[in-house]
N, C-alpha and C positions, 0 to 999 in steps of 0.2 A: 513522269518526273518524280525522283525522290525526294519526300518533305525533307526538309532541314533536320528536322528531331528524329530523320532513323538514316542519316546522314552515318556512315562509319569511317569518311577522310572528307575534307574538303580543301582543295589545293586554292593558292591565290599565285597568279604568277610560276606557275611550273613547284613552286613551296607549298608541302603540308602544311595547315594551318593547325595549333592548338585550340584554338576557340575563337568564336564569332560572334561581337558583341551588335546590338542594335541601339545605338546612343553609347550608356552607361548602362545597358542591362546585356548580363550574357546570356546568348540565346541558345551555344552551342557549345561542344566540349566536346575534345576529339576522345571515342571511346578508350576505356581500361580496363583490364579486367577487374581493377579491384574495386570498380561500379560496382559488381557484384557481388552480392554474400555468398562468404564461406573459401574467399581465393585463400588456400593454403600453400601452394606454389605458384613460380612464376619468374623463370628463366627468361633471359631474352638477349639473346646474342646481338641485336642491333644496340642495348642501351650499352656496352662494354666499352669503355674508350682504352682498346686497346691496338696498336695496330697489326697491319697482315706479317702473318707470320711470328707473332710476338706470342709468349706462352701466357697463357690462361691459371694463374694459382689460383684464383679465388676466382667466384661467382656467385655474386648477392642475389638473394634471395630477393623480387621485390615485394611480395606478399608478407614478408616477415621473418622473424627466426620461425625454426633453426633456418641455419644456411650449408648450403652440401657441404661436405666435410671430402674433399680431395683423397683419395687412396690409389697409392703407386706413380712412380716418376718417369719420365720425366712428364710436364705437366701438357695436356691438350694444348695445341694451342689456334689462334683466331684466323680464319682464312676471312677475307675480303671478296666480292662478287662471286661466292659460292653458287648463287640460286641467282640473282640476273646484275642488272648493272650498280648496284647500291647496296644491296645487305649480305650482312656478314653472317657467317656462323662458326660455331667452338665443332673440331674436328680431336675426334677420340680414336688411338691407336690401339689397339687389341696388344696387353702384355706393358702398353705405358698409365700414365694416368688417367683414373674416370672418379665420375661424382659419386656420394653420398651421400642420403638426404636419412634421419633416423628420430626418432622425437615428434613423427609428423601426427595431429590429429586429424588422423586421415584411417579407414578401414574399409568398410564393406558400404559405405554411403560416400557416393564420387563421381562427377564427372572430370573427364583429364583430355588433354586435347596436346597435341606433337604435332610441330612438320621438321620432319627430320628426313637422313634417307641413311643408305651404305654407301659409302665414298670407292669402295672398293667390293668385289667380290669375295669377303671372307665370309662364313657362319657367325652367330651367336644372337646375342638379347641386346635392344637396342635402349628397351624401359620396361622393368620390370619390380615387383620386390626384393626383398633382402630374404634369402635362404630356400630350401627346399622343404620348408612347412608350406605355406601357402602358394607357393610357388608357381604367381602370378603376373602376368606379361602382357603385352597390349601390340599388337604390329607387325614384330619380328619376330623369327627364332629359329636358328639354324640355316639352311638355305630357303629359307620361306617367308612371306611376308602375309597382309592380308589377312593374319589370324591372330587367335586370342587365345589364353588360356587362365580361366577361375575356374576351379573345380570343375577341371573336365576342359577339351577342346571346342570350342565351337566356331558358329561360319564355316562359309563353303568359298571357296575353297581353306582349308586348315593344311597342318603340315603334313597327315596322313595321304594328301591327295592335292599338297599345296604345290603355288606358285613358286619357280624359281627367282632365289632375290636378286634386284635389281639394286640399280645404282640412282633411277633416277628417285625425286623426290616425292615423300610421303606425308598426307596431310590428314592424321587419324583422331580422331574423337571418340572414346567409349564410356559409359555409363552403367550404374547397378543402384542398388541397394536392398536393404535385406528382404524385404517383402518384394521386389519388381527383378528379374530376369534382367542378366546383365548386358549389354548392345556392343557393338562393335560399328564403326561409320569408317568410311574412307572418302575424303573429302566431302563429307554431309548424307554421302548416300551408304543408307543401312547395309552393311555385308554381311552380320548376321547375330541369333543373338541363342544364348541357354538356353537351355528348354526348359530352367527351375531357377527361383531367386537362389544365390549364393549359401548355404547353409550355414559356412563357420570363417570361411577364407578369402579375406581381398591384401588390400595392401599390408595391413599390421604395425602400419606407423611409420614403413621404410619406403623407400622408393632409389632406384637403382637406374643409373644411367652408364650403361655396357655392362653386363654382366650379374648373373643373379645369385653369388657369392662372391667371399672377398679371396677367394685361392689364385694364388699367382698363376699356377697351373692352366690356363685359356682353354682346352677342351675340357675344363671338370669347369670353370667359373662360366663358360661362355659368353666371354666379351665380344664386342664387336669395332668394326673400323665403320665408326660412322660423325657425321655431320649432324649439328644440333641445332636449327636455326630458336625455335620459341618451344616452352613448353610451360603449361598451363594448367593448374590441377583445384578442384573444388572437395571441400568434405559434406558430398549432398548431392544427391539426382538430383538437377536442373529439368524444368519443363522445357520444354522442345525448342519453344520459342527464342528463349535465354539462350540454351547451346545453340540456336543457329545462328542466334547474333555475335557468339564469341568464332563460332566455323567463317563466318561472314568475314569479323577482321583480320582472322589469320592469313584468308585465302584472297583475301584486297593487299595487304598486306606486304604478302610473300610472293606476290605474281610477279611473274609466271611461275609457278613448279615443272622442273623438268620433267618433260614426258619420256615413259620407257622406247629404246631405239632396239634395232637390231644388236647392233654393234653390246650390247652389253649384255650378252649372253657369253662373249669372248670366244673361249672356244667350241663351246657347243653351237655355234654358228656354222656351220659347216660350210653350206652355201648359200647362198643370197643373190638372186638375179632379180633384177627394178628396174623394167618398163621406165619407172618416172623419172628417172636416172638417166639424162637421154648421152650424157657419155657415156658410162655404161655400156649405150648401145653400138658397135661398130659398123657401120654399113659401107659398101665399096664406094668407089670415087670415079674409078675408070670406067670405059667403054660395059654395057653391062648387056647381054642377051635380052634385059625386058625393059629397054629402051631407057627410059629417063629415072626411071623406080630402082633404085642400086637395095638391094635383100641386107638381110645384116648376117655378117661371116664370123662375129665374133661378139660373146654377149657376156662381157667383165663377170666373174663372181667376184660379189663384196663382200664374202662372206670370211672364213680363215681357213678354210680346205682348200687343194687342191683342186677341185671338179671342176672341169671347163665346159662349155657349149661352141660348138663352131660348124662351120659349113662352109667346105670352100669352092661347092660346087655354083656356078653363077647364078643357076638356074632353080638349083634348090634352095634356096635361099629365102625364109621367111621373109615377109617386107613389116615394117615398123611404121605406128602411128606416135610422132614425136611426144615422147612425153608421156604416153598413155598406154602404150601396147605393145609387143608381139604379136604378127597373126599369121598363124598358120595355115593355111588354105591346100588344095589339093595338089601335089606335085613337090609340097617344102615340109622342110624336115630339117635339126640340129643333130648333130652328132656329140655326146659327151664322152670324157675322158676323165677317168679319176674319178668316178661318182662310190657315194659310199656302199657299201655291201646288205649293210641296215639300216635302215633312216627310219625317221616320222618326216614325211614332208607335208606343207602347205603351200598351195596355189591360187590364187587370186585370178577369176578364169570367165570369160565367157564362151561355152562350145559351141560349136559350128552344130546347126540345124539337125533333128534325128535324118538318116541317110546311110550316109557312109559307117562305119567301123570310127570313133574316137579316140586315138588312142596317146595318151600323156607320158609314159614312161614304158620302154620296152627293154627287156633283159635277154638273156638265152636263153632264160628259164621262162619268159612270155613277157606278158600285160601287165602289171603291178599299175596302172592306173588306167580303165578303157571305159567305155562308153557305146553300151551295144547296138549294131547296123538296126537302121528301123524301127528303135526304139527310145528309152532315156534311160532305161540301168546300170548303175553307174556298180563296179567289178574291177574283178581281173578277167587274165584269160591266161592260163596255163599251154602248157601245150598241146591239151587234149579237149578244153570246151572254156566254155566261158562260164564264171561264177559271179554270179550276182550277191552286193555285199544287200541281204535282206530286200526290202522293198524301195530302197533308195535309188534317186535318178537326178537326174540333173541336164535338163531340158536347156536351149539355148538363150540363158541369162545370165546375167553378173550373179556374182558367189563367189563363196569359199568352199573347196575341197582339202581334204586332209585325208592322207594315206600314212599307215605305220606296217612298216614293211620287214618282212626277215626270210630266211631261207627257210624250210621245213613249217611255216608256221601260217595258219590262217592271218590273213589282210585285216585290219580294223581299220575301215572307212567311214567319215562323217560328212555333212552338209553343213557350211552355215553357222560352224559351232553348235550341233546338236549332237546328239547322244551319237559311242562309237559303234558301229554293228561288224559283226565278222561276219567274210565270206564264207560259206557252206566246205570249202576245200583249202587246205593249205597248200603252199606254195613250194615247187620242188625242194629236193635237198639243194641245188647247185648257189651259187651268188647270184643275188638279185640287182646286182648293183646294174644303174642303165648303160644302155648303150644304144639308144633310140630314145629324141625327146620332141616333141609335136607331130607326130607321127611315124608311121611302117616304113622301115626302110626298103621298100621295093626298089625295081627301077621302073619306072620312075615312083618314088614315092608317094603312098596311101593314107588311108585313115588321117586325116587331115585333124587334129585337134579345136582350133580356134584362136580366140585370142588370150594372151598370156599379159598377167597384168602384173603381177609378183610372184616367186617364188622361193621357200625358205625349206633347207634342207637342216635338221638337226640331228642327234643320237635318236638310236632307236629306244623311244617308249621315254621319253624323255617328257614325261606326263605332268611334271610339275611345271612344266613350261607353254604348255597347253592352251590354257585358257587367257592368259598374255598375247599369247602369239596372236591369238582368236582376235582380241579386243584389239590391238595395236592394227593388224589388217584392215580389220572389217567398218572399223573407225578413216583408217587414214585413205580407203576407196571410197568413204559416202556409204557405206552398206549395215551399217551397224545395225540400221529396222530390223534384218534379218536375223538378228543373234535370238536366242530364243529368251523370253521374258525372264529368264531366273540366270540368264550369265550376268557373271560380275563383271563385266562389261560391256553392255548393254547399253547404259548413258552414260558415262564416260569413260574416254579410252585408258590405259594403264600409263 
């Protein structure tokens, strides 16, 4: 049970309460940050009495002067049920108006905390300083989130090997000061941090919300289209304890923050088939060859490409675990149409037992995803032998597989979200695009695959999307254990 005094909301009747008296003595008081010493900013999109859709000119400061100073028209303005059923946030248009904060006692001694996110898929800077002298940032920047940049980039992932940005919402916290190496949090949990305190450059007094110049120009300022629910800023590294109490009320707060989906990759989505999706699933209706079990003939892609899966033979026809599965067994096999020519794909999968030949995606050009007879190494198979990607295998359990595929070029395959290894042989010159998926298309067909739980088709090498894709998978099957200790999502999903 949580004592009263580390209480961070306590509702009466479905209502926040401000404070909790015992008699005539107060015993409780709903937190603030400016509880705390050194709040030098302190935005907050719910205290705004303005309504949805109404423009945004001013935004008090409530920590004090200064107060942002507005630059460029027309003005942001207030969206309503942004984040769930009750709070609102200020939404900033890339090329209209954004904040300025200038005068601030604020530098290289700071913790600062955001939950914001991009409203849309555009690049730019979501919080950062004023100009390309220090030219420091905390979140976003470009098509990437999840990073940082003081003197120098750090965290893993950053933009040299970063995340593709998303839409949903972001709950960042980062710290420094001149003697201590500066941190980077995403929703409380470390992403990463410098390898050296700061030597000359953090904020410099300004703070910038979209863009880190004032040029109208949007690819030289790089502003961004984003949603601004709270933001929170101290002149002072906070002990741990302090910042997790202020991460505590953002994140009670502001629940739920939306979680990353497919769907907002947009087009790099290419294909998407979901098992849990059980429309999605099509299975026949009519008289079926294996009695009362109707195969599914038709397996929706949700994704924005063309690529189909079908089978309209009765017999061949995987059969379906409602809600849960694809399974392919010996005799059933899909047929796709329209599959892309280079992909990175991922598969959410459990194989059928070492035996048979396994084989996931077949081309004219071979195996772009197999699993060798008799054994667990996990390959391709060209059309002259089978090539094993390194010592990698993948025996008959739940998992994740990932294939990055192209014509002329060695396979990069992973487990699990771990490191990629390449096959020993690349892959003919021809298109590798499928045209075989849960097995050989013999007559009757072979190499039986197993069971198929998701699978997501994107651009080939489509690397900043990586490790998202990993987390939102491997999260939303229960399998997240298996990520390896150093992914960034690992305990929680993106």
């Amino acid at each position: 049970m949580t004592a009263l005094n580390h209480a961070d909301m306590i509702f009466y009747k479905g209502m926040a309460a401000d404070r909790v008296y015992a008699g005539s003595v107060k015993v409780w008081e709903r937190f603030s940050p400016l509880n705390l010493t050194g709040c030098k900013v302190w935005l907050d999109a719910s205290k705004l009495a303005v309504p949805n859709g109404a423009p945004v000119s001013s935004w008090t400061n409530l920590a004090g002067s200064p107060h942002p100073a507005l630059l460029g028209s027309p003005s942001p303005v207030m969206m309503t049920n942004a984040i769930n059923t009750s709070m609102p946030c200020v939404r900033v248009t890339q090329g209209q108006g954004r904040w300025r904060f200038t005068g601030l006692d604020l530098d290289r001694e700071y913790t600062a905390f955001i939950v914001a996110r991009r409203w849309q898929l555009r690049g730019g800077r979501i919080l950062t300083s004023l100009g390309t002298t220090s030219n420091f940032l905390i979140g976003w920047h470009g098509n990437e989130f999840e990073c940082m940049y003081q003197e120098g980039w750090f965290n893993t992932p950053g933009p040299t090997g970063g995340l593709l940005s998303t839409t949903a919402w972001r709950m960042y916290s980062a710290d420094g000061s001149a003697s201590n190496t500066s941190r980077l949090f995403g929703f409380g949990y470390l992403l990463g941090q410098h390898p050296t305190p700061p030597a000359s450059k953090g904020w410099g007094g300004t703070l910038n919300i979209s863009g880190y110049t004032n040029d109208v120009d949007i690819a030289v300022s790089q502003q961004a289209d984003c949603d601004v629910a709270e933001l929170i800023v101290y002149n002072r590294k906070m002990p741990d304890l302090e910042r997790q109490r202020v991460e505590s009320y953002l994140m009670t707060k502001w629940n739920p923050i939306t979680a990353f989906k497919p769907t907002d990759l947009g087009s790099n989505l290419v294909a998407w088939f979901d098992a849990k999706d059980a429309a999605s699933v099509q299975r026949g209706t009519g008289p079926s060859t294996r009695g009362a079990y109707y195969g599914v003939y038709n397996w929706k892609n949700k994704g924005a490409g063309a690529m189909t899966l079908t089978q309209y033979t009765d017999a061949y026809r995987p059969l379906y675990t409602s809600g849960v599965s694809v399974n392919f067994a010996q005799g059933e096999i899909m047929n796709p149409a329209n599959a892309p020519a280079s992909f990175d794909v991922y598969v959410v999968s459990r194989p059928n037992l070492a035996g048979d030949w396994r084989t996931l995606l077949r081309s004219a050009q071979g195996h772009e995803m197999i699993i060798e007879h008799n054994s667990n190494r996990l390959g391709v198979y060209t059309t002259t032998a089978f090539n094993p990607a390194g010592a990698l295998e993948w025996p008959g359990v739940d998992g994740l597989g990932f294939a990055r595929v192209a014509a002329s070029t060695a396979t990069l395959i992973s487990r699990d979200g771990g490191p990629l290894t390449a096959t020993a042989t690349a892959l003919p010159a021809g298109s590798p695009a499928a045209t075989m998926f849960g097995g050989y298309a013999s007559a009757p067909p072979s190499q039986p695959w197993g069971k198929v739980y998701e699978v997501i088709f994107v651009p080939y090498n489509l690397e900043g999307a990586r490790l998202m894709i990993e987390g939102y998978l491997m999260h939303r099957h229960g399998f997240a254990s298996l990520l390896p200790s150093n992914h960034p999502y690992k305990i929680n999903p993106p």
